[in-house]
CHARMM-style PDB file with segment names, atoms N, HN, CA, C and O in Angstrom:
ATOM      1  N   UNK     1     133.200 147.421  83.163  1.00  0.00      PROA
ATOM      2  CA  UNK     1     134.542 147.324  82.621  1.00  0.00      PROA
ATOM      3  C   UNK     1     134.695 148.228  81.393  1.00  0.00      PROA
ATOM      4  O   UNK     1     135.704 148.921  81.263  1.00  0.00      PROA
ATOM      5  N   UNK     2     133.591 148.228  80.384  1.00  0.00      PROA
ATOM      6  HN  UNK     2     132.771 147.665  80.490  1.00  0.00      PROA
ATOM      7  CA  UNK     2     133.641 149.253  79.209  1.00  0.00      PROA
ATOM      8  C   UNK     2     133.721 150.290  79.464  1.00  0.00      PROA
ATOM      9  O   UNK     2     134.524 151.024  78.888  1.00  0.00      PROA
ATOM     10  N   UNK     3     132.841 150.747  80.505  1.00  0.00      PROA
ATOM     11  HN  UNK     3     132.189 150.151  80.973  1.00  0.00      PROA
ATOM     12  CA  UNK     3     133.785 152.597  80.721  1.00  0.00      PROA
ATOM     13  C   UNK     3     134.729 153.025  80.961  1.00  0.00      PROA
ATOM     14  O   UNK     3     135.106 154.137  80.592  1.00  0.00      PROA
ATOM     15  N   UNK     4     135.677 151.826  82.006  1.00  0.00      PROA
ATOM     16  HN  UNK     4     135.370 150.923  82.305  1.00  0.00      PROA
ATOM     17  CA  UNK     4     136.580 152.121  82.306  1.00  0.00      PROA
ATOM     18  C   UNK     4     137.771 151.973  80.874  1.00  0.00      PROA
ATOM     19  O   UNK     4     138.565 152.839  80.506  1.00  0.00      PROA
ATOM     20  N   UNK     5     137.676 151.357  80.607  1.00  0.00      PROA
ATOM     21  HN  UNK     5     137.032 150.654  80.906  1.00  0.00      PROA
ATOM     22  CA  UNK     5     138.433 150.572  79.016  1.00  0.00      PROA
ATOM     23  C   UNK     5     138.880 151.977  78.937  1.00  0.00      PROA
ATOM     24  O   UNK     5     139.927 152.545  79.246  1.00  0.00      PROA
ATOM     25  N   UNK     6     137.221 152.546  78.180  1.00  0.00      PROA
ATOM     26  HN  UNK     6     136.370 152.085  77.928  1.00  0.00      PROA
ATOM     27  CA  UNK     6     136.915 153.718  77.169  1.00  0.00      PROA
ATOM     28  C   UNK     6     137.666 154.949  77.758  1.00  0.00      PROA
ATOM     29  O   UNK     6     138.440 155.688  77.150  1.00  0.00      PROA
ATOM     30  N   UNK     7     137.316 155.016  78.948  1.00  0.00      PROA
ATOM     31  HN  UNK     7     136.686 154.415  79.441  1.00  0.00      PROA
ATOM     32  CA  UNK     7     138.172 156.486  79.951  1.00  0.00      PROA
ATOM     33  C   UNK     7     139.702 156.088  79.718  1.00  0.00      PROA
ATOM     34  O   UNK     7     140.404 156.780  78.981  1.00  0.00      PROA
ATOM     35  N   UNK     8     140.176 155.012  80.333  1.00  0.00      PROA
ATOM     36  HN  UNK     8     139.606 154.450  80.932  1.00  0.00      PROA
ATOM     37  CA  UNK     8     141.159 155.153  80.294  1.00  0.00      PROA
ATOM     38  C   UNK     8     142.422 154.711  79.407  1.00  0.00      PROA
ATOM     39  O   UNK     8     143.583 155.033  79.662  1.00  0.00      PROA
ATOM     40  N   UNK     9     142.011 153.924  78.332  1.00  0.00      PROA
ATOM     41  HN  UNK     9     141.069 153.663  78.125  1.00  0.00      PROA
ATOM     42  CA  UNK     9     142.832 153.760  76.690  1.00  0.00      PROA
ATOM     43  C   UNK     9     141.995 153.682  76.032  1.00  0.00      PROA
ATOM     44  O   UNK     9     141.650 152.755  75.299  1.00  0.00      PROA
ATOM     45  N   UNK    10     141.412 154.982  76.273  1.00  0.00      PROA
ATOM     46  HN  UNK    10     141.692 155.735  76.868  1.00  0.00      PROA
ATOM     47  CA  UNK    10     140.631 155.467  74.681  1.00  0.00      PROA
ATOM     48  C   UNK    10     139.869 154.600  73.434  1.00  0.00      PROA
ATOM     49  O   UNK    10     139.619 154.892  72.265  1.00  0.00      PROA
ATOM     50  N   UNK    11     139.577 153.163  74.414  1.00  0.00      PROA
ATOM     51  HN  UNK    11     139.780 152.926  75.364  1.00  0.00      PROA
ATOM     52  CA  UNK    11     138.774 152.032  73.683  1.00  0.00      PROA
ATOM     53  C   UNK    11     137.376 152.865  72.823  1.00  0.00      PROA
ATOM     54  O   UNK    11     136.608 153.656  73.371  1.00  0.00      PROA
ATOM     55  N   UNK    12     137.322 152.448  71.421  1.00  0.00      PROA
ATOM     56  HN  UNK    12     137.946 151.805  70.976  1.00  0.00      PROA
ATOM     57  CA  UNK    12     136.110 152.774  70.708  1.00  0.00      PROA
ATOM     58  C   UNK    12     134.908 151.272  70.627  1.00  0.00      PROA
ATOM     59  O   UNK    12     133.830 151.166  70.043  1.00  0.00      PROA
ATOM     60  N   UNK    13     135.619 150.365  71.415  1.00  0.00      PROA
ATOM     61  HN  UNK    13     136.495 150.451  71.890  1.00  0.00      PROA
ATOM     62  CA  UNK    13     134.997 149.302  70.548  1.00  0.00      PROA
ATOM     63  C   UNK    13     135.601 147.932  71.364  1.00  0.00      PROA
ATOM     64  O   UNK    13     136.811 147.737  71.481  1.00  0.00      PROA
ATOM     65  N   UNK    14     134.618 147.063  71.880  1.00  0.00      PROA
ATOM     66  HN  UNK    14     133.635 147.221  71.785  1.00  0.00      PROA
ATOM     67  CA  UNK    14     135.219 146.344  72.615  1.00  0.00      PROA
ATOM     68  C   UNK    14     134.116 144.745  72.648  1.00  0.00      PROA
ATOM     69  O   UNK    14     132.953 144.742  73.052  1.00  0.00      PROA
ATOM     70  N   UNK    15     134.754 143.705  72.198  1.00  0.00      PROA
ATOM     71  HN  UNK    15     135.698 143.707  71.870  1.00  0.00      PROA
ATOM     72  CA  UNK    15     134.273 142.544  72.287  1.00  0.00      PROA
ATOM     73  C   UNK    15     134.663 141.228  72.571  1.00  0.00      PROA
ATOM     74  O   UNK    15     135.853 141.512  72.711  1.00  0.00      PROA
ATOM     75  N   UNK    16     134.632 140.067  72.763  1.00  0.00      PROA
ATOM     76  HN  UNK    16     133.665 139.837  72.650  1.00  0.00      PROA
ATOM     77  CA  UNK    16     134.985 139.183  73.268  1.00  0.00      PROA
ATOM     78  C   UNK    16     134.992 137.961  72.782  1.00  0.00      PROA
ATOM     79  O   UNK    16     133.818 137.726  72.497  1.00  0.00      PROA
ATOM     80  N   UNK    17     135.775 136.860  72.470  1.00  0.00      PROA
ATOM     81  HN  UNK    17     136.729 137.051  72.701  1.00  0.00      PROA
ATOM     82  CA  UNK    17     135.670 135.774  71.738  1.00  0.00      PROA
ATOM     83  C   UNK    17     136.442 134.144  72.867  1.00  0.00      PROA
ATOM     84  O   UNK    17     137.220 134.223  73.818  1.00  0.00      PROA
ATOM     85  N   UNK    18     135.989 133.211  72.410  1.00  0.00      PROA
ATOM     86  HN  UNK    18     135.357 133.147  71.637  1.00  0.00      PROA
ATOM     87  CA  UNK    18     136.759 132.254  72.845  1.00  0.00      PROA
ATOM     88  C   UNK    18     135.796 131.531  74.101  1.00  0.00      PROA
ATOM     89  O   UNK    18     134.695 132.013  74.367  1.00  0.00      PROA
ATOM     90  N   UNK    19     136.234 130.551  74.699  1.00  0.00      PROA
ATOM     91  HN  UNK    19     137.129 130.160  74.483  1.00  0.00      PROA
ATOM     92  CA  UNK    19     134.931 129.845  75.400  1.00  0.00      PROA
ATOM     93  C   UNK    19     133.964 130.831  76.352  1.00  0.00      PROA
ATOM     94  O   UNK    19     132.997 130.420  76.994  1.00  0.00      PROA
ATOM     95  N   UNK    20     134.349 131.976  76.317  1.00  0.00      PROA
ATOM     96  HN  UNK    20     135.134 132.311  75.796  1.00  0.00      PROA
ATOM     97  CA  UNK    20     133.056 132.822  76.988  1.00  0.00      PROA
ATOM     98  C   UNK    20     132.007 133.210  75.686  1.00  0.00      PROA
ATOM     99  O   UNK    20     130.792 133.014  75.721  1.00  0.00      PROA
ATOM    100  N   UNK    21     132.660 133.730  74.672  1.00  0.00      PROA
ATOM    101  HN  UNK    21     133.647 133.889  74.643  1.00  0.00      PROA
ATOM    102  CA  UNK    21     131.777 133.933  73.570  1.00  0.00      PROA
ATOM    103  C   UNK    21     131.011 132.675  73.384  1.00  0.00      PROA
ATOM    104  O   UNK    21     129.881 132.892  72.946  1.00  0.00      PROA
ATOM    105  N   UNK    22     131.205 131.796  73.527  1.00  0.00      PROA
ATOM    106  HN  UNK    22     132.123 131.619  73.883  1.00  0.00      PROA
ATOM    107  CA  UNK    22     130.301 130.051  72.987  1.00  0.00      PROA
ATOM    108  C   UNK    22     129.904 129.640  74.035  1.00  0.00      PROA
ATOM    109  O   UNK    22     129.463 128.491  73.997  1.00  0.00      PROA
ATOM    110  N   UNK    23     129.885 130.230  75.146  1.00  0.00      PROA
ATOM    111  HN  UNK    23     130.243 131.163  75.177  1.00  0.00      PROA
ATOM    112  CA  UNK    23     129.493 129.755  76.520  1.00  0.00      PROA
ATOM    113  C   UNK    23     129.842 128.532  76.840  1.00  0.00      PROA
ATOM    114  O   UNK    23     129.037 127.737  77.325  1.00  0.00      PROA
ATOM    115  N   UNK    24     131.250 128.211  76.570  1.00  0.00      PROA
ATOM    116  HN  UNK    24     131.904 128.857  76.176  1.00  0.00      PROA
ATOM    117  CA  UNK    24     131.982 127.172  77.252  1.00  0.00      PROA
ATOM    118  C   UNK    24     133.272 127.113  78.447  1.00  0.00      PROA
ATOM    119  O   UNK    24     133.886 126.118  78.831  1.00  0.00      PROA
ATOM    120  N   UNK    25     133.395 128.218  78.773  1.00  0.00      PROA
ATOM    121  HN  UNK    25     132.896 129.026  78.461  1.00  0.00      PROA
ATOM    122  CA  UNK    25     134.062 128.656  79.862  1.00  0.00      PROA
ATOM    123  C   UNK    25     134.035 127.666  81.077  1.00  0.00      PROA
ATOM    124  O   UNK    25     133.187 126.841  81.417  1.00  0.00      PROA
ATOM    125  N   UNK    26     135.398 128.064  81.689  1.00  0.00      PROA
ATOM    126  HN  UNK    26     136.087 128.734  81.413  1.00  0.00      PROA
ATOM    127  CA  UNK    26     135.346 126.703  83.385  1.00  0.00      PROA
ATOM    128  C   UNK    26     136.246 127.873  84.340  1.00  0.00      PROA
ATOM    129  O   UNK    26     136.988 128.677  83.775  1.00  0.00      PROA
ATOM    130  N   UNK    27     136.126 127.860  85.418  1.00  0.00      PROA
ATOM    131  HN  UNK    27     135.523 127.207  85.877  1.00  0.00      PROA
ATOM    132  CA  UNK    27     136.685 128.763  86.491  1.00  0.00      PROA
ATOM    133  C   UNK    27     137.768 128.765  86.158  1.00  0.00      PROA
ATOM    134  O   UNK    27     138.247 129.769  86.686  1.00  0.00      PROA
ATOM    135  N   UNK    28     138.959 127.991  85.269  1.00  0.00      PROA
ATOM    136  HN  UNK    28     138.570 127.175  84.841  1.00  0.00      PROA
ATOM    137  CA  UNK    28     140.123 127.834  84.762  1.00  0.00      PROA
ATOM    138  C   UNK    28     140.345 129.102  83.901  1.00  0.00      PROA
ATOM    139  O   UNK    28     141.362 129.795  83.874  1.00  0.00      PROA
ATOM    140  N   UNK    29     138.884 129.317  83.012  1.00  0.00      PROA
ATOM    141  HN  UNK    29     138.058 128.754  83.034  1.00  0.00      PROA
ATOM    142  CA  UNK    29     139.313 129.628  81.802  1.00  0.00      PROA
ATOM    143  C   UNK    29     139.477 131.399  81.984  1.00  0.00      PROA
ATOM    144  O   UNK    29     138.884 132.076  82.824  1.00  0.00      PROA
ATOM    145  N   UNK    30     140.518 131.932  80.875  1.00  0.00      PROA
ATOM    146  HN  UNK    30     141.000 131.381  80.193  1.00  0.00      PROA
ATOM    147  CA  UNK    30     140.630 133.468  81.201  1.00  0.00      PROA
ATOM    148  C   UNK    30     140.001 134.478  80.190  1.00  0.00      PROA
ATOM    149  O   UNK    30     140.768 134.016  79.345  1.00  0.00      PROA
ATOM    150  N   UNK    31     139.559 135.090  79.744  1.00  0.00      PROA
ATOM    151  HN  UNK    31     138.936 135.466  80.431  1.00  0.00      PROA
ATOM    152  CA  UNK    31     139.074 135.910  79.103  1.00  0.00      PROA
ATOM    153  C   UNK    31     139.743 136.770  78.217  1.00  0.00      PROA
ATOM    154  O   UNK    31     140.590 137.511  78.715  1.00  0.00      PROA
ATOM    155  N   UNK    32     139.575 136.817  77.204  1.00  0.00      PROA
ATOM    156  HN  UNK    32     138.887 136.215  76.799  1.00  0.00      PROA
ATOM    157  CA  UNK    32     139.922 136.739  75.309  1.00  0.00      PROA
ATOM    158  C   UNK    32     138.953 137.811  75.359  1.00  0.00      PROA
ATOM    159  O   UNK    32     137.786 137.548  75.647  1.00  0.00      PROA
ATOM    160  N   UNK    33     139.479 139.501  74.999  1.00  0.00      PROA
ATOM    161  HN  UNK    33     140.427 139.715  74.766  1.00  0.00      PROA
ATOM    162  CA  UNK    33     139.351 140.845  74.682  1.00  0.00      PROA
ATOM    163  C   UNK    33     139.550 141.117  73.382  1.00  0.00      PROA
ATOM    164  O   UNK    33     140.696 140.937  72.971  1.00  0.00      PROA
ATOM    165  N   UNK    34     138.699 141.521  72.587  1.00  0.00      PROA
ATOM    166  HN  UNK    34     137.768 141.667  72.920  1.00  0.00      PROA
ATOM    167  CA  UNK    34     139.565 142.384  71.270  1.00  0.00      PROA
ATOM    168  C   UNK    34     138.705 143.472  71.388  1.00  0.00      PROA
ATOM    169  O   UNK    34     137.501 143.575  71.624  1.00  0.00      PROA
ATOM    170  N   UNK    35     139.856 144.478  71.107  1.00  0.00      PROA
ATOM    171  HN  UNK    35     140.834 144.394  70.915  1.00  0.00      PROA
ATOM    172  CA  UNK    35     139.616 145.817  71.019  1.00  0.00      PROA
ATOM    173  C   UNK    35     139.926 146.950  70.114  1.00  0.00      PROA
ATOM    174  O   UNK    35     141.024 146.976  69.557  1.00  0.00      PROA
ATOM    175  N   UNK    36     139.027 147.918  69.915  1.00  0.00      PROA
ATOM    176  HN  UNK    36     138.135 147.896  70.368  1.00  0.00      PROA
ATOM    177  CA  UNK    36     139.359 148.860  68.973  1.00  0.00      PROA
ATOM    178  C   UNK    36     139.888 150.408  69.543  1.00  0.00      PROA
ATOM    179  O   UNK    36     139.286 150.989  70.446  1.00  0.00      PROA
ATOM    180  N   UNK    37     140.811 150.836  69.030  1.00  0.00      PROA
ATOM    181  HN  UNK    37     141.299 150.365  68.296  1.00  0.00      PROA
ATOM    182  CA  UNK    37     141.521 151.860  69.627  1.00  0.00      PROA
ATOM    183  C   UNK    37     140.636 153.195  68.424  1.00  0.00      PROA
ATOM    184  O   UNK    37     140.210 153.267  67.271  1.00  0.00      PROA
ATOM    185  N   UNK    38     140.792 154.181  69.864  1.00  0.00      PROA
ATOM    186  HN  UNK    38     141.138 154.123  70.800  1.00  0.00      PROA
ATOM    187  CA  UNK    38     140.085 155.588  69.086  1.00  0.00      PROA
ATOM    188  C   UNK    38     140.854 156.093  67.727  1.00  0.00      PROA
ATOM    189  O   UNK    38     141.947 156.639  67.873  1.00  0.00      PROA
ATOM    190  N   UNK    39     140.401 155.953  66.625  1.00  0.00      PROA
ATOM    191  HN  UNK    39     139.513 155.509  66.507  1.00  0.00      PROA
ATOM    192  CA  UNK    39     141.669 156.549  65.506  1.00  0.00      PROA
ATOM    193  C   UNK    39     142.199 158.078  65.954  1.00  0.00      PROA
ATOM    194  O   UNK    39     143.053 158.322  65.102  1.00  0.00      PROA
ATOM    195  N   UNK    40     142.126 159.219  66.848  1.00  0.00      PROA
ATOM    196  HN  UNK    40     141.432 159.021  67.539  1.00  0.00      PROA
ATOM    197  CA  UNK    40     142.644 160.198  67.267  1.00  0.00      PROA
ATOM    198  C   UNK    40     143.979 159.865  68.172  1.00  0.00      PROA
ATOM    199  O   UNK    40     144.978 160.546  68.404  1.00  0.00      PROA
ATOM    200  N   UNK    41     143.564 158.450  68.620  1.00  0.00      PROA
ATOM    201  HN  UNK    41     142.753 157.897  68.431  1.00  0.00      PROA
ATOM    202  CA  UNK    41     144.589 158.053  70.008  1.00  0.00      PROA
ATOM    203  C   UNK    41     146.153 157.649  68.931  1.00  0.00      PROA
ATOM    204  O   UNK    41     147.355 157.902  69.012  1.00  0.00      PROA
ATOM    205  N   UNK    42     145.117 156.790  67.830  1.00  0.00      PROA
ATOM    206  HN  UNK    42     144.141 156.584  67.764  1.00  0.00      PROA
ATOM    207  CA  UNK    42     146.602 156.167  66.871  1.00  0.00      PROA
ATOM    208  C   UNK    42     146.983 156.923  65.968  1.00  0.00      PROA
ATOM    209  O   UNK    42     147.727 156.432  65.120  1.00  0.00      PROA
ATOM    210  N   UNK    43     146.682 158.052  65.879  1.00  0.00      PROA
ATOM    211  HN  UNK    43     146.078 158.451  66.569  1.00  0.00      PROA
ATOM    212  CA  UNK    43     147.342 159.025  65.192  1.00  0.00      PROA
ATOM    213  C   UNK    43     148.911 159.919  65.623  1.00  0.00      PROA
ATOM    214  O   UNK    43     149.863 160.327  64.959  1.00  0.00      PROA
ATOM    215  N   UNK    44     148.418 159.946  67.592  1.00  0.00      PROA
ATOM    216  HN  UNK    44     147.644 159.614  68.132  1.00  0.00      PROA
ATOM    217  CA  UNK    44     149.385 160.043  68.447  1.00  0.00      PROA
ATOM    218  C   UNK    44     150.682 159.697  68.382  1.00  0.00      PROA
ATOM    219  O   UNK    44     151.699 160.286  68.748  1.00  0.00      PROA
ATOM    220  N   UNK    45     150.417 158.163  67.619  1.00  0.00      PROA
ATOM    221  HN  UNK    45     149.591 157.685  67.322  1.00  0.00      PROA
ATOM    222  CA  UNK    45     151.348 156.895  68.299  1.00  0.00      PROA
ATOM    223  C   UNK    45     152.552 156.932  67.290  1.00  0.00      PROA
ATOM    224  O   UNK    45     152.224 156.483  66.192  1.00  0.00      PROA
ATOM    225  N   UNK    46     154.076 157.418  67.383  1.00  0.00      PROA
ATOM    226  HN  UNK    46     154.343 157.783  68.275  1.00  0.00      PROA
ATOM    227  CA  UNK    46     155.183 157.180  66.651  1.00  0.00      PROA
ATOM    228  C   UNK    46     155.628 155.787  66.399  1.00  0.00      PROA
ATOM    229  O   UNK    46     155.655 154.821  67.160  1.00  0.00      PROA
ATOM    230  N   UNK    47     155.957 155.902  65.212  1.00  0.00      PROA
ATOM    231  HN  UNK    47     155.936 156.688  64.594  1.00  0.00      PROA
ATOM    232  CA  UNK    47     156.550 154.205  65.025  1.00  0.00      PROA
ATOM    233  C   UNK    47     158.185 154.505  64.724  1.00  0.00      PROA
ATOM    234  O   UNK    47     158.672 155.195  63.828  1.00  0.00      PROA
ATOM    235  N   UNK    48     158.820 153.784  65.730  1.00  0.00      PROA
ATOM    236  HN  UNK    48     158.425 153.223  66.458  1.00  0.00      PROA
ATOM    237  CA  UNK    48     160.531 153.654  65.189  1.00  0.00      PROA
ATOM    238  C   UNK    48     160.850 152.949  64.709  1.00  0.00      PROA
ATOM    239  OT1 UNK    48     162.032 152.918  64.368  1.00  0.00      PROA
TER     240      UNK     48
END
């Protein structure tokens, strides 16, 4: 999944929190991403 992240939105940095991080997860549960964007990509990015 990290290469793909990285190829395709320029992810620098990628980790995970919430009952998978504590290993309390149930087939219910969905998966909690935080991610760091390339600073070249957010330099791109206009704000209106």
């Amino acid at each position: 999944m990290k290469p793909t992240l990285t190829e395709k939105f320029h992810v620098s940095m990628i980790g995970y929190f919430g009952s998978y991080a504590t290993g309390q997860q149930t087939d219910s549960s969905d998966l909690d991403l935080k991610e760091r964007i390339k600073d070249s990509i957010l330099k791109q990015v206009r704000y209106i």
